[in-house]
Backbone as numpy.savetxt, mean C-alpha at the origin, in Angstrom:
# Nx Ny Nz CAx CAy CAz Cx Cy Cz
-14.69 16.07 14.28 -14.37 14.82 13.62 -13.50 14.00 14.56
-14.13 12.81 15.11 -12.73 11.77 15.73 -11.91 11.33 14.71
-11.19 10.81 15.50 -9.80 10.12 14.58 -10.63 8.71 14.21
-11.60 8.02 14.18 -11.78 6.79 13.24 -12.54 7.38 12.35
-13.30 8.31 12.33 -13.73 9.52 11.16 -13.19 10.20 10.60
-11.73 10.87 10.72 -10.85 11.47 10.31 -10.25 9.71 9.24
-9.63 8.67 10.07 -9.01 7.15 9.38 -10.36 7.29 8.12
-11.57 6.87 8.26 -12.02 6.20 7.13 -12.64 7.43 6.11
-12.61 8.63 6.23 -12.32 9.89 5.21 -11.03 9.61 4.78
-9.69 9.64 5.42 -8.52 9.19 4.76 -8.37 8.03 3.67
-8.99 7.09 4.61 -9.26 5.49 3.63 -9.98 5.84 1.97
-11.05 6.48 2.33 -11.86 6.49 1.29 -11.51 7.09 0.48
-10.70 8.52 0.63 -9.53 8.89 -0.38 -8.45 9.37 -0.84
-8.31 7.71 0.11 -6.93 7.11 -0.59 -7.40 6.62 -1.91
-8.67 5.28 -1.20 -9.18 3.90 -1.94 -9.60 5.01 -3.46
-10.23 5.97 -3.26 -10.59 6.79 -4.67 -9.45 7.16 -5.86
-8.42 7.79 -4.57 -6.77 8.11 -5.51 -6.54 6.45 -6.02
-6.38 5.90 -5.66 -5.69 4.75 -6.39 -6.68 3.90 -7.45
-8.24 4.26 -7.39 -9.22 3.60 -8.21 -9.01 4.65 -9.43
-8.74 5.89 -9.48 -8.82 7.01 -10.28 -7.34 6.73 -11.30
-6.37 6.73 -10.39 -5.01 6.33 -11.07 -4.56 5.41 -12.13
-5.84 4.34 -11.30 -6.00 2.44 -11.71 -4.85 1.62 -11.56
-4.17 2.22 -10.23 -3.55 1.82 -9.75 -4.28 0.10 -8.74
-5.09 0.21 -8.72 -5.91 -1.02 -8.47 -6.79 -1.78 -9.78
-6.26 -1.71 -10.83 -6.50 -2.36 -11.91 -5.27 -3.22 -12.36
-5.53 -4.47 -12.17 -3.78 -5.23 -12.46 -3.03 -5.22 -13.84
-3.94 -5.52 -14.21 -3.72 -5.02 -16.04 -2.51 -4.00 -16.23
-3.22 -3.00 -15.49 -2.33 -1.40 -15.94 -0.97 -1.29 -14.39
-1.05 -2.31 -13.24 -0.22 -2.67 -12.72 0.90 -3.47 -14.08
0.47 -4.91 -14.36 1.20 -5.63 -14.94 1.98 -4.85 -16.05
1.53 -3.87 -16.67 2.22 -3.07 -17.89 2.91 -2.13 -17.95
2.66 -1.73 -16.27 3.80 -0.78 -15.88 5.18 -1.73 -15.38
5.06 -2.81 -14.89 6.10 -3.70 -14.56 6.79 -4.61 -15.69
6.01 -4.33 -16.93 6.66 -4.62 -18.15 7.55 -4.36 -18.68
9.25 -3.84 -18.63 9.95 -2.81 -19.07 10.55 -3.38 -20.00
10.27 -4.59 -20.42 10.67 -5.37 -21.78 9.71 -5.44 -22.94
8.61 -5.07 -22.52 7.62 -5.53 -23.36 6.36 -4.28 -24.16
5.37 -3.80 -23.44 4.42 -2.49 -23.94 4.82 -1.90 -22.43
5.57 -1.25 -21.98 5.70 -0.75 -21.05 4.76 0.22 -21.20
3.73 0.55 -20.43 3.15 1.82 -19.66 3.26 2.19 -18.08
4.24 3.40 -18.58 4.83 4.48 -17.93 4.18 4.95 -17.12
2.63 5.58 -17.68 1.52 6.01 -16.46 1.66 6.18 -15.09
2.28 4.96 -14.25 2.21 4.71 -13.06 3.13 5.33 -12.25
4.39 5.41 -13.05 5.50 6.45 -12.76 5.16 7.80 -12.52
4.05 7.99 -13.27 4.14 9.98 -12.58 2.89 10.05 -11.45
2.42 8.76 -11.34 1.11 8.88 -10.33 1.68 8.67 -8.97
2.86 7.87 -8.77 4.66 7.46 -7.88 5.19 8.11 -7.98
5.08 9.61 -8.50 6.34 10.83 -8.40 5.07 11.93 -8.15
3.89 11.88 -8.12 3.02 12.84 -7.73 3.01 12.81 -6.32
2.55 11.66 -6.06 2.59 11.11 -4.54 3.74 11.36 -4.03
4.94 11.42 -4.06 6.15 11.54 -3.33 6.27 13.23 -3.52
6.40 14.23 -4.31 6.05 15.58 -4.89 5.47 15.86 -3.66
3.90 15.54 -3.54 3.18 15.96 -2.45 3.85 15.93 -1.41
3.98 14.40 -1.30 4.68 14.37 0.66 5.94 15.39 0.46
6.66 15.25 0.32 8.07 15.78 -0.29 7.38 17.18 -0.07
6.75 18.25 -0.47 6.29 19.50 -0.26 5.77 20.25 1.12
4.63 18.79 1.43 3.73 18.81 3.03 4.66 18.68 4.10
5.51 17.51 3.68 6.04 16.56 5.13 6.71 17.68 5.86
7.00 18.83 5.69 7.92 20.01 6.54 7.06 20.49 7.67
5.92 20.91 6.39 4.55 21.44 7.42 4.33 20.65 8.45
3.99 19.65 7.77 3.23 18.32 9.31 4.13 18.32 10.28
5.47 18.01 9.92 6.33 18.06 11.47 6.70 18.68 12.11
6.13 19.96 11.48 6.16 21.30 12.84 5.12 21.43 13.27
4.57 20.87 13.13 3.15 20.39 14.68 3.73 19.59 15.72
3.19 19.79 16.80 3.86 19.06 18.17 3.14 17.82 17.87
2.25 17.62 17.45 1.51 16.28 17.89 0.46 16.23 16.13
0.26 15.15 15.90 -1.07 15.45 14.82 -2.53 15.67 15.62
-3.08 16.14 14.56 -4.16 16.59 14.85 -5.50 15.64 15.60
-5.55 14.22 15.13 -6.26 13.65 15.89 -5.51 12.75 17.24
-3.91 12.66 17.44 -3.41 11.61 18.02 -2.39 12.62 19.13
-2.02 11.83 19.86 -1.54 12.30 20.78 0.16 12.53 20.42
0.73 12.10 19.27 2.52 12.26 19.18 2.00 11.54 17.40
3.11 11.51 17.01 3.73 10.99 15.65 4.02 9.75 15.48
3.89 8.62 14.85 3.87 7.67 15.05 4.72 7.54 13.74
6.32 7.47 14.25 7.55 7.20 13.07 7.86 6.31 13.17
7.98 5.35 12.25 9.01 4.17 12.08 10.86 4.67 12.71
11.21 3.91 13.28 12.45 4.17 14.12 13.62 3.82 13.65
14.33 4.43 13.08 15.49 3.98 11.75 16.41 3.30 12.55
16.56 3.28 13.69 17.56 1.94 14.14 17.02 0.40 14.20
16.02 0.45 13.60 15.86 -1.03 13.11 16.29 -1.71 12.62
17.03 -1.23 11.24 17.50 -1.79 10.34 16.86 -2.60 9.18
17.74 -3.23 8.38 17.51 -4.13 7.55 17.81 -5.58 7.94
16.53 -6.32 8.12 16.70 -7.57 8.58 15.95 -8.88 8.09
16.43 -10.11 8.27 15.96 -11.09 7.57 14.21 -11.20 7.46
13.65 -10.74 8.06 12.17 -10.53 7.59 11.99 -9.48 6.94
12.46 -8.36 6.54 11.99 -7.41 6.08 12.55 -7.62 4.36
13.45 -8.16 4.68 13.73 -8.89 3.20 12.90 -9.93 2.43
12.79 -10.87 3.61 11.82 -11.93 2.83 10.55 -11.35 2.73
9.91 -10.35 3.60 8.68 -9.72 3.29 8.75 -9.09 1.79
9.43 -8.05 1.68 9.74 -7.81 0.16 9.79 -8.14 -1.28
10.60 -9.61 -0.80 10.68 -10.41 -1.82 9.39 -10.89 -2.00
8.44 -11.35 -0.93 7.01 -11.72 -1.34 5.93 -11.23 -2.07
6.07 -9.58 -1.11 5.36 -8.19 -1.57 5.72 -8.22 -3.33
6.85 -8.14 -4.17 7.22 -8.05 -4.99 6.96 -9.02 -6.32
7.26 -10.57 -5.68 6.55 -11.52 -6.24 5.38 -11.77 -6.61
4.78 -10.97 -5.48 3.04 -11.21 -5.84 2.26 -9.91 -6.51
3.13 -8.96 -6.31 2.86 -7.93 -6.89 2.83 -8.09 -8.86
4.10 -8.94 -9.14 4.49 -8.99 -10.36 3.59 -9.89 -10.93
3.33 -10.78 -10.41 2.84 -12.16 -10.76 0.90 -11.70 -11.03
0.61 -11.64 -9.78 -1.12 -10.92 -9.91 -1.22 -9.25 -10.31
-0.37 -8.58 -9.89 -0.64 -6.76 -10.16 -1.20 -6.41 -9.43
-1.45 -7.34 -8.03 -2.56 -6.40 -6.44 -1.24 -5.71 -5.79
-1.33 -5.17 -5.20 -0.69 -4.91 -3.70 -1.99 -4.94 -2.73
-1.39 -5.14 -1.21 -2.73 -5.02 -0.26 -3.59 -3.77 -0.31
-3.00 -2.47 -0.82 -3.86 -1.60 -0.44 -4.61 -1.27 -1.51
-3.91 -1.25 -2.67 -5.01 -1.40 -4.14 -5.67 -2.81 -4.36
-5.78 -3.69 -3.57 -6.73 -4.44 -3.72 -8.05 -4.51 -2.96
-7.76 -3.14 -2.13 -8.69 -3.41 -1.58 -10.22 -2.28 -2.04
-9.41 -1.36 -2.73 -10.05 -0.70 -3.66 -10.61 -1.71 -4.94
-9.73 -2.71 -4.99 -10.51 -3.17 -6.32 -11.60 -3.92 -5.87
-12.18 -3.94 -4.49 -12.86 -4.93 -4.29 -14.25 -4.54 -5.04
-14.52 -3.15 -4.96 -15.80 -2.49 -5.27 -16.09 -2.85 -6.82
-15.21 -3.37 -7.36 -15.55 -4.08 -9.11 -16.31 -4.91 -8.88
-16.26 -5.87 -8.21 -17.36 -6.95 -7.97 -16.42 -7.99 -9.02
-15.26 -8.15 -8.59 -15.02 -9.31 -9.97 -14.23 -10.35 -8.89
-13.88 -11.54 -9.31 -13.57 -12.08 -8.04 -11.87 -12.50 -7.99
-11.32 -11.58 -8.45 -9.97 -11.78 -8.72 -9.45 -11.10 -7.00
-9.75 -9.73 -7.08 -9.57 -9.32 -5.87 -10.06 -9.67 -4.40
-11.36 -10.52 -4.33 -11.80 -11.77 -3.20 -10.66 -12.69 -2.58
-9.98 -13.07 -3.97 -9.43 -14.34 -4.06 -7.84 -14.16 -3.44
-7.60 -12.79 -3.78 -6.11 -11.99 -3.26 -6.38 -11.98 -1.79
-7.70 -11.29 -1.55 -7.52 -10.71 -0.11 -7.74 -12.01 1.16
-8.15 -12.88 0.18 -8.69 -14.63 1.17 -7.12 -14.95 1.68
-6.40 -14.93 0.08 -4.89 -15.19 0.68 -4.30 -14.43 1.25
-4.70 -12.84 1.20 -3.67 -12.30 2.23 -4.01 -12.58 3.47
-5.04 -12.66 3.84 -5.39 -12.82 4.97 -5.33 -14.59 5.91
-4.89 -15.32 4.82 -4.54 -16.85 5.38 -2.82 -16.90 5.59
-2.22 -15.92 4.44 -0.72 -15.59 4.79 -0.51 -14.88 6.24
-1.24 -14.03 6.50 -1.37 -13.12 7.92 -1.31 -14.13 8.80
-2.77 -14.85 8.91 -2.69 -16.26 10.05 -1.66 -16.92 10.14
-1.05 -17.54 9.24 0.33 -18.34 8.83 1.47 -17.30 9.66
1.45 -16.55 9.13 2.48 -15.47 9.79 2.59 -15.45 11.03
0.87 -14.94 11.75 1.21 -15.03 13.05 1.31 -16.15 14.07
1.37 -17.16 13.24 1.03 -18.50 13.90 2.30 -18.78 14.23
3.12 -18.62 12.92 4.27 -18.99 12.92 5.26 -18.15 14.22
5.03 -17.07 14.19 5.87 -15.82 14.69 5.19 -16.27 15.94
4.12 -16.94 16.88 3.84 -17.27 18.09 4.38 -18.36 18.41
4.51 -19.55 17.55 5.42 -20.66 18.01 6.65 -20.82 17.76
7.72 -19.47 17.83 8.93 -19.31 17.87 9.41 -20.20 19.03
């Protein structure tokens, strides 16, 4: 198996875990972000399964020298910090999360509904991206 065969076996289930969860259904997004209103909870143990897992594995995996298809580990580097983009990214991620019920990666599972709510998310994420990098090149 190469590693872009190993990526889109991963992709595919992921895209399945989160179609199964309905964690890519906004509906059952929006009602878990309801905590005033019909709150469903659901989503909370499908967000504590997922962390459970890693939380159990993640010991294993990092006593490998290297992963299995790549040459080293590819960690986010904690002296980064917390900084004025990673905030305003957040705040966006969050906004739009609340407002529609996509995130980027469960929307992209929802695409396979055929409904055009999730088209219409991924047109804008992807005109926010351009914007982004347009912006971030004419610094």
């Amino acid at each position: 198996m190469t590693k872009n065969t190993a990526a889109l076996f991963c992709g595919i289930l992921f895209g399945l875990g989160l179609t199964i969860s309905q964690m890519s259904n906004p509906d059952k997004v929006l009602a878990f972000l309801d905590i005033s209103g019909h709150w469903d909870a659901s989503l909370a143990f499908v967000m504590a399964g997922a962390l459970m897992t890693l939380s159990a594995l993640q010991h294993f995996i990092f006593k490998r020298e290297k992963p299995i298809f790549d040459s080293q580990f590819h960690v986010p580097n904690k002296n980064n910090g917390i900084d004025k983009q990673l905030i305003l990214g957040a705040i966006i991620f969050g906004f739009g999360w609340g407002l529609i019920g996509f995130c980027p990666g469960a929307v992209l599972a929802a695409l396979g509904d055929g409904k055009i709510e999730p088209f219409l998310f991924t047109l804008a994420l992807g005109v926010g991206m351009m914007l982004f990098s347009w912006l971030q090149n004419n610094k």
